[in-house]
Structures are given as C-alpha cells and as structure tokens.
C-alpha positions in Angstrom: 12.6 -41.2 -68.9 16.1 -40.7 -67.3 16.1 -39.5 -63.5 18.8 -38.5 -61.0 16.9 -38.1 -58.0 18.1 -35.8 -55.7 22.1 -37.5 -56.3 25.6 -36.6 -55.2 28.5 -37.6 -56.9 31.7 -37.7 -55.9 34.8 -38.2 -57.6 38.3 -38.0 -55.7 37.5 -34.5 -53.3 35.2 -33.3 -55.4 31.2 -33.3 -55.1 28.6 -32.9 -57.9 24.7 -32.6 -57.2 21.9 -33.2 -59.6 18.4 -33.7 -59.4 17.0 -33.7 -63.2 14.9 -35.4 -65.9 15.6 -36.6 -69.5 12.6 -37.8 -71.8 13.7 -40.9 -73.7 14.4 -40.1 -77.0 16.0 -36.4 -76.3 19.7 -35.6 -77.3 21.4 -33.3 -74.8 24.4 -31.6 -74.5 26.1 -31.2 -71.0 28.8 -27.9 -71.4 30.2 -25.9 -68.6 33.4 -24.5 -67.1 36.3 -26.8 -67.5 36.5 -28.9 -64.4 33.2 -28.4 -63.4 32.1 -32.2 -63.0 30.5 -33.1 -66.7 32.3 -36.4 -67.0 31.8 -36.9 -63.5 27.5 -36.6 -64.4 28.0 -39.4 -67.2 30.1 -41.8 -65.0 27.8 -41.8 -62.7 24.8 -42.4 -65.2 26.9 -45.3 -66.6 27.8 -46.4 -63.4 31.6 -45.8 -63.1 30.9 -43.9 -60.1 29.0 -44.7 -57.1 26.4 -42.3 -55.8 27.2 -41.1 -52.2 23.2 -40.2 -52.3 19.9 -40.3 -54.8 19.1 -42.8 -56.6 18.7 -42.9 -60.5 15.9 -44.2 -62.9 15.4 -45.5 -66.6 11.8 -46.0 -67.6 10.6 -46.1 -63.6 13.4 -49.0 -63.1 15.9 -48.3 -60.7 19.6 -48.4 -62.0 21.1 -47.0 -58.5 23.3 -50.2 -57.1 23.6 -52.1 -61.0 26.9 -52.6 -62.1 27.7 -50.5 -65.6 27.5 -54.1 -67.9 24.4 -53.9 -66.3 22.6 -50.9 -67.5 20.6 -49.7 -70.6 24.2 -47.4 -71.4 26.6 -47.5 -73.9 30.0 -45.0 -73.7 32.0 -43.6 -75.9 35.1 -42.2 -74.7 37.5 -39.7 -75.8 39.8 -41.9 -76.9 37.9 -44.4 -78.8 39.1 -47.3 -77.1 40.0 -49.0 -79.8 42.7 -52.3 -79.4 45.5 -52.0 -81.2 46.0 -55.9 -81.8 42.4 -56.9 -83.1 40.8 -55.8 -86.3 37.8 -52.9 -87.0 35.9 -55.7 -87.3 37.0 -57.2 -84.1 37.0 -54.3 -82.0 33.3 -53.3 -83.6 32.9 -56.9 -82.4 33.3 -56.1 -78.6 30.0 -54.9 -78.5 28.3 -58.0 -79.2 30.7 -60.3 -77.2 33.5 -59.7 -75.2 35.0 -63.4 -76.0 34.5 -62.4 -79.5 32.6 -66.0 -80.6 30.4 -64.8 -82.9 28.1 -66.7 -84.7 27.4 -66.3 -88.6 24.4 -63.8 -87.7 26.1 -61.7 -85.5 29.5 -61.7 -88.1 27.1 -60.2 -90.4 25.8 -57.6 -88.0 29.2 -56.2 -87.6 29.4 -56.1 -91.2 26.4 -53.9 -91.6 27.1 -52.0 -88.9 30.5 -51.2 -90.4 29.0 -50.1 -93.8 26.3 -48.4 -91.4 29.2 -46.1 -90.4 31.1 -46.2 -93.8 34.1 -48.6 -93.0 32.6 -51.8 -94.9 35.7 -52.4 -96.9 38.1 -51.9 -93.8 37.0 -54.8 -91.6 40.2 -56.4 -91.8 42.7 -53.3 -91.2 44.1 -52.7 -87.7 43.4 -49.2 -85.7 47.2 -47.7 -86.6 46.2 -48.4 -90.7 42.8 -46.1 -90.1 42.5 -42.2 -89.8 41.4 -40.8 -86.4 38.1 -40.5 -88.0 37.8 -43.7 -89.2 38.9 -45.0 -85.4 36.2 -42.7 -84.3 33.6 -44.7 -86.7 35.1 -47.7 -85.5 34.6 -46.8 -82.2 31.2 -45.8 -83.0 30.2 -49.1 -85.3 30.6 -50.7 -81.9 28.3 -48.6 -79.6 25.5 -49.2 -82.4 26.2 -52.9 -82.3 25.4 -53.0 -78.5 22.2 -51.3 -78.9 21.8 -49.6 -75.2 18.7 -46.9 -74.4 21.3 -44.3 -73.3 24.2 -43.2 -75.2 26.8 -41.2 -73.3 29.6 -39.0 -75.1 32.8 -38.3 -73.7 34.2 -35.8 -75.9 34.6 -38.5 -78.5 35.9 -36.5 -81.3 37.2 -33.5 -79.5 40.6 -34.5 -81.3 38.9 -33.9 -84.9 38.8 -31.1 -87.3 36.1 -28.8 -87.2 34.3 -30.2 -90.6 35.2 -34.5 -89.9 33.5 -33.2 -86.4 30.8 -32.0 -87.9 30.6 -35.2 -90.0 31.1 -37.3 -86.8 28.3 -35.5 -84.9 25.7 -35.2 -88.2 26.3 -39.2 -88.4 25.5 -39.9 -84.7 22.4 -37.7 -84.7 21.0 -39.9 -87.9 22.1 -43.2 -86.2 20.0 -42.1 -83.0 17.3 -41.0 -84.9 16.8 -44.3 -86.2 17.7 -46.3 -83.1 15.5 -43.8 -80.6 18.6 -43.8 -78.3 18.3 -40.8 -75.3 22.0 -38.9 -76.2 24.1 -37.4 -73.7 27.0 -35.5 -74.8 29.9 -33.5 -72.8 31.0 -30.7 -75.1 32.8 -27.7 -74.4 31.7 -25.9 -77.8 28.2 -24.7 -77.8 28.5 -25.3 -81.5 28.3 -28.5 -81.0 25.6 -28.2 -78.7 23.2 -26.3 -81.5 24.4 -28.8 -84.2 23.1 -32.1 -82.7 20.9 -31.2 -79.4 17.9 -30.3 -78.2 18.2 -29.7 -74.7 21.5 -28.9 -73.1 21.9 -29.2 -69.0 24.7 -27.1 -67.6 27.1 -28.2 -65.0 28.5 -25.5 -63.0 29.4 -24.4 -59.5 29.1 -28.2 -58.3 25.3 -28.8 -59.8 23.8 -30.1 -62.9 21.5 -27.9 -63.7 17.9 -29.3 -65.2 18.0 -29.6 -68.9 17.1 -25.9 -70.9 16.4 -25.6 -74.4 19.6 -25.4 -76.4 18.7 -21.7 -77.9 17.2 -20.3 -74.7 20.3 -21.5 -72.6 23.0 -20.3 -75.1 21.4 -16.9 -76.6 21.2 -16.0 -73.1 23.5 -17.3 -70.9 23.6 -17.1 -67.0 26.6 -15.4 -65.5 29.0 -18.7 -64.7 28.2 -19.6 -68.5 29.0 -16.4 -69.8 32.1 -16.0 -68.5 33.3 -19.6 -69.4 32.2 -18.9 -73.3 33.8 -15.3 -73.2 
C-alpha cells in the first residue's frame, strides 16, 4: 500500500495537501483543473520534491527522507526523455545501468523488453529516426526494464493522437498487469481515466483528494470538477 500521511507539498509559492491511500496493484488516474498541483502529487511520491510535512509509505516502509534513485518508483515524463546521441537500445538501457555496461544477460533483457513494447527490430536507430510513438515505447521499454513497485505518469503521451494514445495507454495497462506495478497517471481527459483506471484521486483547490471509483467520480462530478470538464 501507498500512503501520504497527512503531507504538504510545496513547489515554488504554491502548497498541495494530501492525506490518502493506494492498494498495491491499483491503477489510478490523478485529473483536475489545470494548475491545480497533479505533477506536483507525483514529484513528491517520486521524491523530486521535499515534503514540508507527512511522511509517506510503501508496504509499511517509510520512503519520507529517501532520495528518488532510492525508491520503489519509476517516471515517465512528458517528454520521454529520450537522448538524442544513444541508441533505442541504449536509452531502454538506462534503466538497467546508468554507465550503460551491460552484461550479455542484461543486453538480452533490453532486447525483450524492446520486442515486449514492439520496437525489436529498431534497437540500433536513434530517437530523431523513430515516430513520437515509437519514442514513447522507447521511453516505455525503459521503465519496464527498471522494474519499480510504483509507476508514475506524467502526461506521457499527451502529444499523441487520440487512437496511438489509446494504443499507448491499452499497452501500459497489459504490461502492469503482468508486472503488478501500483499506476499513477496525471491526465486531463477523463477518457483516459475510464480507459485504463480504476480509481481516480482528484486534485483541486490545493488537496488531493482520496482515491474514488473512476465511474462514481466522473458520472457525477463535484462542483470544482464540473466546471473544469465543462
């Protein structure tokens, strides 16, 4: 089980509070008004930001004052973070080793983690030969490779098309299902939200709300919600 225990977040001037649970194993969607502190609740959980108060739990263990190479979390970002001068198969490599010495074993594991996300004949291209969905798979090749309990999304294929989105999020929901990873996931399309997520915690008015079942929240949605769907 995740826990933020009755945490504050800041980032810059602005404050976020949230005292929640996850159950391991649940994917969850975090939506609200733009600017309302949703990437600010994953970067804290990853540990990119400090709390100011609270302290937060995996499985009973407490994460509060580890450093982010430290915890059970793996992120993928908006922009895929791919590096332009190393191959798929080196950047998929990253999550493995940072030095990129990898023995025959591990060499292997980025292979089948490649063909895992259907890129096993492009382990030799750079990131400016590949479609921004195959950078996306890259991207994602690489979170799978570093196995964490937690997987956070940052809007990782917010830049897609509505169907290769659809792909993108269909392909992460089977991968987690296999792995068992708890999924996080800052949208700001309750589509998305009904296509891959059980739960779905809003953020709004400076709180993170405790997670609500996706149907429940979004066929009926408070006020603040309401007016940021339209």
């Amino acid at each position: 089980m995740l826990r933020l225990e009755s945490c504050e977040i800041e980032n810059g001037g602005f404050s976020l509070s949230a005292d929640l649970q996850v159950e391991a194993g649940a994917k969850l969607a975090i939506i609200g008004p733009s600017g309302a502190g949703k990437s600010t609740l994953i970067e804290a959980i990853a540990g990119f930001l400090p709390l100011r108060a609270g302290r937060l739990y995996w499985q009973g263990d407490d994460l509060t004052e580890r450093a982010p190479g430290q915890r059970p979390v793996a992120m993928l970002f908006q922009d895929g973070n791919l590096f332009p001068h190393l191959t798929v198969a080196q950047n998929a490599g990253l999550g493995l080793r940072a030095n990129l010495r990898l023995s025959r074993p591990e060499q292997d594991q980025v292979q089948q983690a490649l063909s895992r996300v259907g890129l096993g004949d492009l382990a030799a291209r750079k990131p400016a030969e590949l479609s921004g969905g195959q950078q996306s798979r890259v991207a994602l090749a690489r979170v799978l490779l570093q196995r964490r309990d937690i997987l956070l999304l940052d809007e990782p294929f917010a830049a897609l098309g509505p169907a290769l989105k659809n792909e993108m999020l269909d392909l992460v929901a089977e991968i987690v299902s296999e792995t068992g990873a708890t999924v996080l996931m800052v949208s700001h399309d309750p589509r998305d939200a009904r296509r891959i997520a059980d739960q779905v915690i809003l953020v709004a008015e400076g709180r993170a709300q405790p997670p609500l079942v996706t149907a429940e929240l979004l066929d009926n949605p408070p006020p603040v919600l309401k007016a940021y769907l339209g």
